[in-house]
N, C-alpha and C positions, 0 to 999 in steps of 0.2 A: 804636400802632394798626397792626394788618394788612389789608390790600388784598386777600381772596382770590378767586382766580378760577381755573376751570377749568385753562387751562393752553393751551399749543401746541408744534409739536416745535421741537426747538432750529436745525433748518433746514430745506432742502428736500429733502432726499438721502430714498431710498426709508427708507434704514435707520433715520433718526431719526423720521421720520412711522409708519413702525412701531412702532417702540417708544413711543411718544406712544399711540398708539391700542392698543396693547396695556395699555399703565397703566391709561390711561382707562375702555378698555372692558370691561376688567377689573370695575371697581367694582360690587361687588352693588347697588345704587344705580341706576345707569345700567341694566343688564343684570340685573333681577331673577327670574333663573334658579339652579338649583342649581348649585355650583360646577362638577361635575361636566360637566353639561351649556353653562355658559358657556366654561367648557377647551375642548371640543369649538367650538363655532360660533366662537372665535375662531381656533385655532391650524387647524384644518380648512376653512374658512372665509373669513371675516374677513378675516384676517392673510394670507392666500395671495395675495388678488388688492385687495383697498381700499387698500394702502400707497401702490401705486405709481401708481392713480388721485388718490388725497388728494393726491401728492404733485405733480403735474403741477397740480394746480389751486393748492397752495400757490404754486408758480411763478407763477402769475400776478397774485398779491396782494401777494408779496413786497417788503420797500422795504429801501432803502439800510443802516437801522438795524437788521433784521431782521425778525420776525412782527409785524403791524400792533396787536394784540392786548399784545403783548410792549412796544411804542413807546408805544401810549395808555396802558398802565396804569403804565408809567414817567411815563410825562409828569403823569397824574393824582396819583400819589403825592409827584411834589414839586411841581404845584399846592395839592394839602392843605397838603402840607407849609408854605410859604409863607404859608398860610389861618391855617393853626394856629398859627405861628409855635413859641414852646418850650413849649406846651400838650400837646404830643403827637412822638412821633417815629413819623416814616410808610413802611411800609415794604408796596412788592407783593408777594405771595406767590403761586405756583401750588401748588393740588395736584398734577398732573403737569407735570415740570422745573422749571426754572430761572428766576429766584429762588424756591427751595421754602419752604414754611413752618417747617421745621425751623429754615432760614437764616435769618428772621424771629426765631422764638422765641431763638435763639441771639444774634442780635445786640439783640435786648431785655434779656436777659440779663450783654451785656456793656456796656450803658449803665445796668445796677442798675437797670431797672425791671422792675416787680413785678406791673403791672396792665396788663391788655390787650384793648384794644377791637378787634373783628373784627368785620368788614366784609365780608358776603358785596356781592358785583358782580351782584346779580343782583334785580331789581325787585321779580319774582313770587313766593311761593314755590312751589319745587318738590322733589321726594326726590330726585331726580338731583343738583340742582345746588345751592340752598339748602340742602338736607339733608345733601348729599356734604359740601358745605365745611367746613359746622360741624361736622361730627361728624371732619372730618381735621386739623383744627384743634385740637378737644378731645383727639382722641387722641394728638396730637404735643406738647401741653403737657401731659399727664399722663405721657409718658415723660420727662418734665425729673425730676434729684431734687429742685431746688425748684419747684412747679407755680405759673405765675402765676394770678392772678385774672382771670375771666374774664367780658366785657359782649358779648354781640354783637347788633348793632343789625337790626331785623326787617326785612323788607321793605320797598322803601319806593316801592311802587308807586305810594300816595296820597298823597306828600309837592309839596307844590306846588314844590318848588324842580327833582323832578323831572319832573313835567307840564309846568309852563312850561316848561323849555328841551325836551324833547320838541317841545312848543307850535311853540316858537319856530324850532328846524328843519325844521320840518313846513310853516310860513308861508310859511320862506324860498323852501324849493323848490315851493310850490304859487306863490309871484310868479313866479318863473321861469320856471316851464314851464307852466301857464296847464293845468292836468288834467282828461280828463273824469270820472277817478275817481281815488278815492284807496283803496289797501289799508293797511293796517295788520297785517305778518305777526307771528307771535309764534313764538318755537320751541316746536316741539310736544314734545309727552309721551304716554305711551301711555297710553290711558283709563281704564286700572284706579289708574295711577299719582293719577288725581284720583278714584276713587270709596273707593281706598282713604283717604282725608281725611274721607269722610261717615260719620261714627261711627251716624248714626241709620241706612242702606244705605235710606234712601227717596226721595234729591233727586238725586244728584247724578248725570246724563245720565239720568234718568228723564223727562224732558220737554224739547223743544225751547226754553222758554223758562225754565229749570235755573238758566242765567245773567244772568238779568236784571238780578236783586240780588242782595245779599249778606246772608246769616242765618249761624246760626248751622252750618246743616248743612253750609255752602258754604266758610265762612271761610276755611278754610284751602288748598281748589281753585285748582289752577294755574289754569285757565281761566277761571273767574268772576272770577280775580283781575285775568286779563287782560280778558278783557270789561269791569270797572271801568275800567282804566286808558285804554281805548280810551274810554270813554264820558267819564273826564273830558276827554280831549285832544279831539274831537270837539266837546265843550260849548264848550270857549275858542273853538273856530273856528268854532263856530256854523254848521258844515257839514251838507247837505242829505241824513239818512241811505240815500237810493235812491243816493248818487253815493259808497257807502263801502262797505265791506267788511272786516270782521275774519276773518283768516286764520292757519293752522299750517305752517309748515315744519317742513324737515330729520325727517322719518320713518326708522325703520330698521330692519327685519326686516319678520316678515308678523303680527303683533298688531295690532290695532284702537289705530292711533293720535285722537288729538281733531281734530276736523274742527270748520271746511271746511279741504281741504287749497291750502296755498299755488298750487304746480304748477298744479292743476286751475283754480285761481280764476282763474286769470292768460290761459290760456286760452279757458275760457270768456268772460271779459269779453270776449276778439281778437274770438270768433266772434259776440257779441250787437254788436257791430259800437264799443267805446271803442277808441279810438283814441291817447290819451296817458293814462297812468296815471302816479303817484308812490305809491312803495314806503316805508312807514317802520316800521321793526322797534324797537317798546318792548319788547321783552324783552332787548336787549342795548345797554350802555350805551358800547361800543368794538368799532369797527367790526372786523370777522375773519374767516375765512374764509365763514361763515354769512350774512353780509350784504354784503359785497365781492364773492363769487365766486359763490355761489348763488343770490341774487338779482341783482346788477349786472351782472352776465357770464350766468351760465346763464337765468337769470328773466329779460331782458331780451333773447334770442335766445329762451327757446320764445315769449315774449309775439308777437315781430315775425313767428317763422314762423308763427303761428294767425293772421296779419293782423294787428295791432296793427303802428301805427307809433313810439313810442320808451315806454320805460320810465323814470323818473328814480327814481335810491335816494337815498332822504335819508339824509344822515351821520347818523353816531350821536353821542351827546356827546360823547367822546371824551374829550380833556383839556381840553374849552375852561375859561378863565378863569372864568367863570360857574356852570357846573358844579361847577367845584373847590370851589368857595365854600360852592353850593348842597351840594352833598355832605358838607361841614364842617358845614353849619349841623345838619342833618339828623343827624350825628352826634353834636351836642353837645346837642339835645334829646331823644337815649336814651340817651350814657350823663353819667351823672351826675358822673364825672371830671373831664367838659369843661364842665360848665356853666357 
């Protein structure tokens, strides 16, 4: 079983965080531009002055064991591991660096197994990142000469084992800090990226209320899928929906990202006069620079400079016990290896 997930640079130095964001943002995927024209906007662009910004913020996140990202999905991996016992051997993988997929497939290989469940890290789907993995996955075990078999497990934004503990961190820190609102951000995608999902081109951001539910035309929409997800963890806590708010971060270029946008929200809340808000991001299951430094650190300074007084971020799942569990169970009811 593989563990994939985005990736992080291999430290904080300007030149690994470059190269990190050069792999990355590379990816026709993330950046669906002609080649042509993504050459340009990174190597002219990009890559000129974001290295050494990203990098100065990875400074800040950084821990003893290396990128927090890099810590949880190790810690996670031999959580499974543990769950699973000799049902499965569990290995993380990045598409960009270290432990790479390649390293995954190779060392399945040298424990003679044949069959391989893949596990995207990622709740929603999306083309960037659910779409990216799979398909770097597939194309890394089709360069093998023996090709293993392949299960990879869907989404599992509506699986209860993920909702509870969502749930259940989301409880913790609304005891503690007692909120007068709560946001729920999601990382964003840029809008075509989910209209391209509506095979009918009739539903999907054609109306304000696009996301309510989920049909057929929607199914597959990052954002509806987040809208569900937010709507089940809402329903456990039986929260009052004028004191919530579903939100997008992390935007990037000038296309028409999915709105409301994170930034904006956080502010406007300052100026309608909340005062303590808690921050929880279900689109990432391991806390990283997207919800440690962009909301914990920068989200939590503009909130205070618009007036607001403290922001709290709720952990992500990270490696807890529980989780690891839950993320077993969840993979042993799609693929059928593990049953």
């Amino acid at each position: 079983m593989v563990l994939v997930n985005t990736g992080t640079p291999a430290s904080t130095s300007v030149a690994d965080v470059r190269r990190y964001l050069g792999q990355f943002l590379n990816d026709p995927r993330v950046i669906d531009i002609p080649a042509w024209q993504r050459w340009l906007l990174l190597n002219c662009i990009i890559l000129r002055f974001r290295p050494a910004k990203s990098a100065a913020a990875y400074r800040k996140i950084w821990t003893d064991r290396g990128s927090p990202l890099l810590v949880h999905g190790l810690d996670l991996a031999a959580g499974m591991q543990a769950a699973l016992g000799e049902q499965a051997l569990v290995k993380l993988a990045f598409q960009f660096g270290d432990p790479s997929i390649p390293q995954a497939f190779q060392a399945f290989a040298d424990a003679g197994i044949t069959r391989v469940c893949v596990v995207p890290l990622f709740p929603q789907y999306a083309s960037a990142s659910t779409g990216s993995a799979v398909q770097a996955a597939i194309e890394s075990a089709a360069k093998r000469w023996v090709i293993p078999s392949l299960h990879v497990v869907p989404p599992f934004w509506s699986a209860a084992e993920f909702l509870d503990g969502m749930t259940g961190h989301l409880q913790d820190a609304m005891g503690q800090e007692e909120p007068d609102h709560v946001v729920l951000s999601f990382h964003g995608v840029p809008e075509h990226h989910c209209t391209q999902t509506d095979e009918t081109g009739k539903h999907c951001l054609k109306s304000t209320t696009c996301c309510d539910s989920l049909q057929a035309a929607n199914a597959s929409c990052y954002r509806a899928q987040c809208y569900a997800t937010a709507r089940g963890i809402l329903a456990r806590l039986q929260l009052d929906p004028a004191h919530t708010t579903v939100a997008f971060q992390s935007r990037l270029g000038r296309v028409p990202w999915i709105k409301p946008y994170t930034d904006v929200v956080l502010t406007e809340l300052a100026a309608k006069g909340v005062r303590k808000i808690v921050v929880a991001e279900p689109s990432f299951v391991a806390d990283c620079l997207e919800t440690l430094e962009e909301i914990g650190i920068r989200g939590r300074e503009d909130f205070r400079a618009a007036g607001g007084e403290d922001l709290a971020l709720v952990r992500s799942l990270n490696a807890d016990p529980q989780w690891a569990a839950g993320l077993a169970q969840i993979v042993r009811r799609s693929c059928a290896w593990l049953a």
